[in-house]
Structure formats: structure tokens, C-alpha cells
C-alpha positions as CSV (number, residue, x, y, z in Angstrom):
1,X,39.4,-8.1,-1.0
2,X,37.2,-7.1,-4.2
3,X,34.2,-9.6,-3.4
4,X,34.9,-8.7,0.8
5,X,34.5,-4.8,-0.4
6,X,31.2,-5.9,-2.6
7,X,29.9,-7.6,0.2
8,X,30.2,-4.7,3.0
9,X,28.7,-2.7,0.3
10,X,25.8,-4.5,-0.3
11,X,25.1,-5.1,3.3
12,X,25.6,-1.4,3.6
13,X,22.6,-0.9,1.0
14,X,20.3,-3.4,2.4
15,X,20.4,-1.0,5.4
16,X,19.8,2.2,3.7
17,X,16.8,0.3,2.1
18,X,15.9,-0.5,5.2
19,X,16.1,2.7,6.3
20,X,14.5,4.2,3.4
21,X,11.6,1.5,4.0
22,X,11.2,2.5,7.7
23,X,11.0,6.6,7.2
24,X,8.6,5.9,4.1
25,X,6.1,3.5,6.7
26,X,6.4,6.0,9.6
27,X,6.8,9.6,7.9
28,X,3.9,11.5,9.8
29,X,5.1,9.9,13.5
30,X,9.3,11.2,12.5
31,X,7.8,14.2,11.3
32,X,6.2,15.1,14.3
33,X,9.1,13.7,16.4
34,X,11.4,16.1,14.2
35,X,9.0,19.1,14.8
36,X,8.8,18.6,18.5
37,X,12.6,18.0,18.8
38,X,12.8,21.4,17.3
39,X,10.7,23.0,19.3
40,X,12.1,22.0,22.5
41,X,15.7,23.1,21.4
42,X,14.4,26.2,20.1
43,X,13.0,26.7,23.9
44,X,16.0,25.8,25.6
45,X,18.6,28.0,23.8
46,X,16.5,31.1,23.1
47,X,16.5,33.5,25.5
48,X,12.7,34.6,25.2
49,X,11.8,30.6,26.4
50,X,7.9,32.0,26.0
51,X,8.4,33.0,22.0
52,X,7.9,29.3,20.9
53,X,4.9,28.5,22.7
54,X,2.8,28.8,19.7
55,X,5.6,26.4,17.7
56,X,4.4,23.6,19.8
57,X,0.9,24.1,18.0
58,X,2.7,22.6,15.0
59,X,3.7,19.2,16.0
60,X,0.4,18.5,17.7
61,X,-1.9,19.7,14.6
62,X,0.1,17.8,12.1
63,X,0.2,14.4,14.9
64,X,-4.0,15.0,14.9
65,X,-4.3,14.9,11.6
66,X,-2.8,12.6,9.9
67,X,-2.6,10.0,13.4
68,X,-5.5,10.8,14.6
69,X,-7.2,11.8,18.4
70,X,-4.6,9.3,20.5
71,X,-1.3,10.1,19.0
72,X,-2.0,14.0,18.7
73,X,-3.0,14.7,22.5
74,X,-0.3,12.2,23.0
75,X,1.9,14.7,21.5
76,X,0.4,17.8,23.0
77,X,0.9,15.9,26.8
78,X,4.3,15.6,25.5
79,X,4.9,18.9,24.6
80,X,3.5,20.4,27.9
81,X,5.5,18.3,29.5
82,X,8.5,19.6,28.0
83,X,7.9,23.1,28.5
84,X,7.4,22.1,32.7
85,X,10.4,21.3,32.4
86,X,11.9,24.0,30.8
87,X,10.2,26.1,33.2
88,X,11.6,24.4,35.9
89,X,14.9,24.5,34.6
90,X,14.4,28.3,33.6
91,X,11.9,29.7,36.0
92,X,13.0,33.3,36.0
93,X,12.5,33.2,31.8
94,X,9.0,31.9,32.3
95,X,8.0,33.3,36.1
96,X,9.9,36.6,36.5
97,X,9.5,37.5,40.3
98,X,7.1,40.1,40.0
99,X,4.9,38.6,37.0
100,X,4.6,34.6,38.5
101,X,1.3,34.9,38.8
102,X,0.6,36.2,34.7
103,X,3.3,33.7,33.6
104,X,1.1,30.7,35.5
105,X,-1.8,31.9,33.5
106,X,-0.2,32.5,30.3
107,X,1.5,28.3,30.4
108,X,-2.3,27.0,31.8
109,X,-4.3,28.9,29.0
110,X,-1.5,27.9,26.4
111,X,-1.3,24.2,27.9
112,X,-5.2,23.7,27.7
113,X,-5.5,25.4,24.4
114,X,-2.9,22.8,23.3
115,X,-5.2,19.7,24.4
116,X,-8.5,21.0,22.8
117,X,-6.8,21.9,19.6
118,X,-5.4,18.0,19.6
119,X,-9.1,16.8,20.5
120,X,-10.5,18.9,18.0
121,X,-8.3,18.0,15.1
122,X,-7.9,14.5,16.0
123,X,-11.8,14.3,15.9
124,X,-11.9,15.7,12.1
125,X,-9.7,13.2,11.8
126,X,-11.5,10.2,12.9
127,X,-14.7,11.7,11.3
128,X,-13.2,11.6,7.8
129,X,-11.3,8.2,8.5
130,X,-14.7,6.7,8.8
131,X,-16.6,8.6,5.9
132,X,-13.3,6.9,3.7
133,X,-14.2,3.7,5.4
134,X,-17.4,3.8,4.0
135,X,-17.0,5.3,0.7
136,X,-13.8,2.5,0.7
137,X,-16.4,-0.3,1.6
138,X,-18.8,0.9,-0.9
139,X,-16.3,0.8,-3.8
140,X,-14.8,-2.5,-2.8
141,X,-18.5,-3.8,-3.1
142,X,-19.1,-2.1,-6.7
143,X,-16.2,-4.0,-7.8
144,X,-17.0,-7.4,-6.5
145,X,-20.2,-7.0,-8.1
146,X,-18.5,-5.7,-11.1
147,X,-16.2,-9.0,-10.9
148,X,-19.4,-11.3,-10.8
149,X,-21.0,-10.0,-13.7
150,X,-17.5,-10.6,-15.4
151,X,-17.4,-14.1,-14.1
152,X,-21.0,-14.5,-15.1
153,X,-20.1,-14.9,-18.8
154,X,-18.1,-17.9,-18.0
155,X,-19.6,-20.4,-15.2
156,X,-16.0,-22.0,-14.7
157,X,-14.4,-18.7,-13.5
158,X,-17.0,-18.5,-11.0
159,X,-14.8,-17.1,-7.8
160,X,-11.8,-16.4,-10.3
161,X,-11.0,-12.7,-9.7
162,X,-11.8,-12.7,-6.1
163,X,-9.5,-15.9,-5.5
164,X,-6.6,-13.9,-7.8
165,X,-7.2,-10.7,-5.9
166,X,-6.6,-12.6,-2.4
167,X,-3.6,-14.0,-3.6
168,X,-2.5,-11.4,-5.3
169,X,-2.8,-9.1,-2.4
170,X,-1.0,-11.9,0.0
171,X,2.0,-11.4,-2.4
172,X,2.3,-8.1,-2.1
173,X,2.4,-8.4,2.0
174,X,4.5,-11.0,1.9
175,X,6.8,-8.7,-0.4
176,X,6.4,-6.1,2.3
177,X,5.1,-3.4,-0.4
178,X,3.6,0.0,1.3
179,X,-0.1,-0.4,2.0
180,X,-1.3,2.0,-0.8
181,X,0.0,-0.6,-3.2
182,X,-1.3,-3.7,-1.7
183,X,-4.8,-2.2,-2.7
184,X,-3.7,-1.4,-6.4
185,X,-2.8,-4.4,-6.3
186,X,-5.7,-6.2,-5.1
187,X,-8.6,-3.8,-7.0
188,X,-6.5,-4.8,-10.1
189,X,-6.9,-9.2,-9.4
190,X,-10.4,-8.3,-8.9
191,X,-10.7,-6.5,-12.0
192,X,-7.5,-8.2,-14.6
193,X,-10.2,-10.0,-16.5
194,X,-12.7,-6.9,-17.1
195,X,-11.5,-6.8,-20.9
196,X,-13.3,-10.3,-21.3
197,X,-17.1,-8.1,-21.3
198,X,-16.0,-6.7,-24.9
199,X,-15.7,-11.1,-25.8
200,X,-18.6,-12.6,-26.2
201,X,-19.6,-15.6,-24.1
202,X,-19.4,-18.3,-27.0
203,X,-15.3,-17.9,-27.5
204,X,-14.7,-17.1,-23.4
205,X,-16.6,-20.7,-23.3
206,X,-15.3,-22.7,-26.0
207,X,-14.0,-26.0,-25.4
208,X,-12.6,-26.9,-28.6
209,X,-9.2,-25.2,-30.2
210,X,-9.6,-21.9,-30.7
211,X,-9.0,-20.4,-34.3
212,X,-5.9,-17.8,-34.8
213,X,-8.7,-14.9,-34.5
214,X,-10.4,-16.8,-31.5
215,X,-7.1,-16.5,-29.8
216,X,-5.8,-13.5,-30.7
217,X,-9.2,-11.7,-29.3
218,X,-9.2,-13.8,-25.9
219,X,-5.5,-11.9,-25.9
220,X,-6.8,-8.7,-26.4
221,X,-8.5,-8.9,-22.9
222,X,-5.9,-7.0,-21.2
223,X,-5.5,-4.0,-23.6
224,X,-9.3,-4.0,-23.8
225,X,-9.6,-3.9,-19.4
226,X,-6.8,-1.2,-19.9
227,X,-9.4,0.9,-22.2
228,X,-12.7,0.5,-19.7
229,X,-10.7,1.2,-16.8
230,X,-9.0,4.2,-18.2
231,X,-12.6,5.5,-18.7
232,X,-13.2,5.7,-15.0
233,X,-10.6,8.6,-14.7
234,X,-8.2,9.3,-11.6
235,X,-9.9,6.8,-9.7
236,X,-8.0,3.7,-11.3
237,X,-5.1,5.0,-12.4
238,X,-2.8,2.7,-10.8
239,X,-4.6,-0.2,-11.5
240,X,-4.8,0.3,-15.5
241,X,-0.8,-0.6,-15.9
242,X,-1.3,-3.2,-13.8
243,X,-4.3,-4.9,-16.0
244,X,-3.0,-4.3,-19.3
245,X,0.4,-6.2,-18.3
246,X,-0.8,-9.0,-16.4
247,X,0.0,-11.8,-19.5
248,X,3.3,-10.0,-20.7
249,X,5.8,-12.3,-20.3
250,X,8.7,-11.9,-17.6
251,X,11.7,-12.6,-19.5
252,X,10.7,-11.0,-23.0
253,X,11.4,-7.9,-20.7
254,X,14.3,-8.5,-18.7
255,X,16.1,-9.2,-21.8
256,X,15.6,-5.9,-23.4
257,X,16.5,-2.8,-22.0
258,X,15.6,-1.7,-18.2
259,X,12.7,0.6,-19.6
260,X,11.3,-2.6,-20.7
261,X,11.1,-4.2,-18.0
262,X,9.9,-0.8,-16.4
263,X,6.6,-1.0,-18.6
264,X,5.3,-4.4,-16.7
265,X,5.0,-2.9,-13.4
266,X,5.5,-4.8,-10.2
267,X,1.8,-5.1,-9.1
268,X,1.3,-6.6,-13.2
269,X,3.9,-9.0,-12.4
270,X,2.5,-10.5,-9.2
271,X,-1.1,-10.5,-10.8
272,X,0.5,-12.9,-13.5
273,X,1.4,-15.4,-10.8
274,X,-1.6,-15.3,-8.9
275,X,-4.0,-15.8,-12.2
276,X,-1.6,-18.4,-13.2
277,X,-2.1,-20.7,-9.9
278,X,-6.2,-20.0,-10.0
279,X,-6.6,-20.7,-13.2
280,X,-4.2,-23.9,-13.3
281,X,-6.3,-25.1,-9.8
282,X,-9.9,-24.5,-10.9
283,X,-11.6,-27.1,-13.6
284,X,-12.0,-25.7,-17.3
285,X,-14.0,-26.6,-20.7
286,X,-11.4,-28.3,-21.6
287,X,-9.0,-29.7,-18.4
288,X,-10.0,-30.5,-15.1
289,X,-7.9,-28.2,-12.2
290,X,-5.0,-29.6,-10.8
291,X,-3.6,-29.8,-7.5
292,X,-2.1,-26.7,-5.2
293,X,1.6,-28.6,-4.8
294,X,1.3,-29.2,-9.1
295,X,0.5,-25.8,-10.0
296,X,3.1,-24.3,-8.0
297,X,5.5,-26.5,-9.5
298,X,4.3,-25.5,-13.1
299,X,4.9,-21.9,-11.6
300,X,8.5,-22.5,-10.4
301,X,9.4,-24.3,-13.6
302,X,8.0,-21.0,-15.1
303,X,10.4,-18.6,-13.2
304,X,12.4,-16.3,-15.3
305,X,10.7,-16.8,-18.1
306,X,7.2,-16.1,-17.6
307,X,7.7,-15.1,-13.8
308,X,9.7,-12.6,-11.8
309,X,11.2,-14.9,-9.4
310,X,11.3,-12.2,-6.3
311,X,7.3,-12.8,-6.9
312,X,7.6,-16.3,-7.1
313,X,9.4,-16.7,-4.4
314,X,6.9,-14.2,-1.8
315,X,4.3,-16.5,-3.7
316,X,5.8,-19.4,-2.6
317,X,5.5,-18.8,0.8
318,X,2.2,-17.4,1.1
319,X,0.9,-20.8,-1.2
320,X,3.2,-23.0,1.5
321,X,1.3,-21.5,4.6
322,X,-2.3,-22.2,2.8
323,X,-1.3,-25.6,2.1
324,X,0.0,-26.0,5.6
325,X,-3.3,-24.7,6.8
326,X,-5.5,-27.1,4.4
């Protein structure tokens, strides 16, 4: 009966994750659905039906701006069509018998007022969505070039951080992660190995056995990235945990307390795993690369102790579909 009651329990949370996953992805559309729903029960139980007109302005600005042109005279079509209906249902509260005519007018004006305030909106909308577009594009480009000059300091690493931050970001889709942290996620593989300008060129390229100093500078990278990055301000804020975690060790974590774990944060962890498989595929000084199917082997053997496994797993079957594709 205990592990029966466990079960139902757990099936019951998966739900309210689910749930919880669902309103977090469509927050502006049931938002607007709430608003409008609102609205059109305020109409058809007050008895002044023409006093929340000007309520339906609500649901349609906030459906313009943050959807965009389509969705918010979408939503003001919607709401006109509601209020037909309530006028039909109600036509002495809207038409009284000696004011039709007025009351025609006053739902026309309202109704077309409606539409050009969902056009106009929805255009400042789409206006800004494309200045962000650009000013997104540009920044994406500033870092690749930032990730070159990086890379430039060690010919073998030549495509590193772009390979890491393609995989990296196919993790976090495949872990189903909101969009906002995709990105994080991916600015920070493009950028995990930004600590490495502060090392100079002779130990990043050395092909013999690094000395005790050697190795404890090349493992300074991280904290150093952390440092640069934090330099930049608000703009990377996200992405600074996630770079100055990216070698700490999975289980070392988990095996302390929860705040532990807490301090490598998700994006750090899936980072890890997608440096890990570049950097075991791609030739260095001193070992050539090895295959796709070897390194993710290494990787699974890895799991739990220097890998979360829910980010091995998503990792597995982004990697499976690539090889499948090759």
C-alpha cells in the first residue's frame, strides 16, 4: 500500500510539474485568456453591460505586446465578438428603444478603436522584436569573435567553444529547459574557456607533463573567465556561475549538503559534459581524438561522479541522433 501511495504521489507531481512547466511556457497567452474571461463575465452579470467596455482594452494591449500584431487583433476580434453576443443576448442593456441608434455608434467607435489600438501596439511590438534581433545578432557575433581569438592561442582548440556551445545548447532542449536558459547556456560554451587569455600560449600548448604550478594555473581558467566576465556587468550575469563551475566535479557535490550541489548550477553541469566529449573527440599535443561512440562511453563511465546523469542522459540522446545522422 506504502510504495502504491508513493507511486500515485509521484505521478501526481510529475503532473503539477507539468503543469507548472506549461503556465511558465505560455504565461502571456493564459494571461490574456484570464483577462478576457473576466471581462466577458464581468459583462454578462453586471447590469450596466456598457461599463466594461473599456476592460476589454486590457486583454488586447497586454496580447499586442508581449505576442505581438497577430495574436493581439486576434484577441481584440475575439473580444468584439463577445460583446455581439452579449448584445444580442441583452439588447435592451446595450440598445434601449429610444437610444439604438447612439448605442450602434457607441459599440462601432469602441469596436474600431479596439482593432487600431491592437495594430498599433502589436507594431511597437514587432518593431522592438527586430531592433532585439539585431542587437541579439550583433552580440552573438562579438562573442564568436571573442571565442576565436581565445581559440587562437591554441591551434588544436580551433572550433572548440563553438562545437561546446552547440552541444551544450542541444542538451538543454533536449532537457526541455525555458528558452531564456538555453541561451545562458549556450553564450556560456562559447565563452567557458575565456579564463585561458590570462595563460600564456607556451603552458595552453605544452605537450609534455605539466609541472604542479603548470597545472594548477591551467585550473584557474574557470575562476579567471568568472573574473573577466563579471567585468562586463548585468549583461552576463547568468553566464558567470555557469563558467566558473564548468570543471567542478558532480559527485564532490552531491555528497555534501544540497547548497552544495546548489553552487554548480544546472547550465555549469551540462557545459562539463559537452567540453568533456569535444575535447576527448578533437586531436591534442599530446593524444590524438577519439571516436564519438568512445567518448561517450568515457562520459557514461563518468556518470555520478564527474557527471549529473539527468545531463548525461539528455546528452545521450542528442550525441545518438548525430551519430545516426553521420
Amino acid at each position: 500500500m506504502m510504495i502504491a501511495g508513493k507511486s500515485y504521489l509521484l505521478r501526481e507531481g510529475e503532473k503539477m510539474d507539468k503543469i507548472k512547466l506549461f503556465l511558465v511556457r505560455h504565461f502571456e497567452r493564459v494571461l490574456v485568456l484570464i483577462i478576457l474571461a473576466a471581462a466577458i463575465l464581468g459583462t454578462l452579470f453586471m447590469e450596466d453591460k456598457t461599463l466594461l467596455l473599456n476592460f476589454y482594452f486590457l486583454p488586447v494591449v497586454v496580447a499586442s505586446y508581449f505576442l505581438g500584431k497577430r495574436l493581439g487583433v486576434l484577441s481584440a476580434f475575439l473580444s468584439i465578438l463577445a460583446i455581439i453576443i452579449c448584445a444580442i443576448m441583452f439588447r435592451n442593456h446595450f440598445f434601449p428603444p429610444d437610444q439604438e441608434f447612439r448605442g450602434i455608434f457607441l459599440l462601432s467607435s469602441w469596436g474600431g478603436f479596439l482593432l487600431l489600438t491592437s495594430y498599433a501596439v502589436g507594431s511597437l511590438y514587432e518593431q522592438k522584436e527586430r531592433r532585439m534581433d539585431e542587437l541579439q545578432k550583433a552580440y552573438i557575433g562579438i562573442l564568436e569573435i571573442l571565442s576565436k581569438y581565445i581559440e587562437s592561442k591554441d591551434g588544436y582548440t580551433k572550433g572548440h567553444s563553438i562545437r561546446v556551445s552547440e552541444y551544450a545548447k542541444g542538451i538543454a532542449i533536449a532537457m526541455e529547459l525555458p528558452r531564456h536558459v538555453v541561451e545562458n547556456v549556450r553564450v556560456a560554451g562559447l565563452l567557458h574557456d575565456i579564463g585561458k587569455i590570462d595563460i600564456s600560449s607556451e603552458v595552453i600548448q605544452k605537450a609534455a607533463s605539466l609541472t604542479p604550478q603548470e597545472k594548477d594555473l591551467i585550473d584557474s581558467h574557470s575562476e579567471r573567465g568568472g573574473i573577466i566576465l563579471a567585468k562586463v556587468g548585468m549583461v552576463l550575469q547568468e553566464v558567470v556561475p555557469i563558467v566558473v563551475a564548468h570543471h567542478r566535479y558532480f559527485e564532490r557535490a552531491a555528497d555534501s549538503s544540497g547548497e552544495a550541489l546548489k553552487a554548480i548550477p544546472l547550465g555549469a553541469r551540462i557545459v562539463a559534459v559537452a567540453d568533456a566529449f569535444d575535447a576527448i573527440t578533437t586531436d591534442r599535443p599530446y593524444r590524438k581524438g577519439k571516436p564519438p561512440w568512445e567518448a561517450v562511453q568515457e562520459i557514461v563511465v563518468q556518470t555520478g561522479h564527474q557527471f549529473d546523469p539527468e545531463v548525461v542522459e539528455a546528452f545521450r540522446r542528442v550525441i545518438s541522433s548525430q551519430i545516426e545522422q553521420i
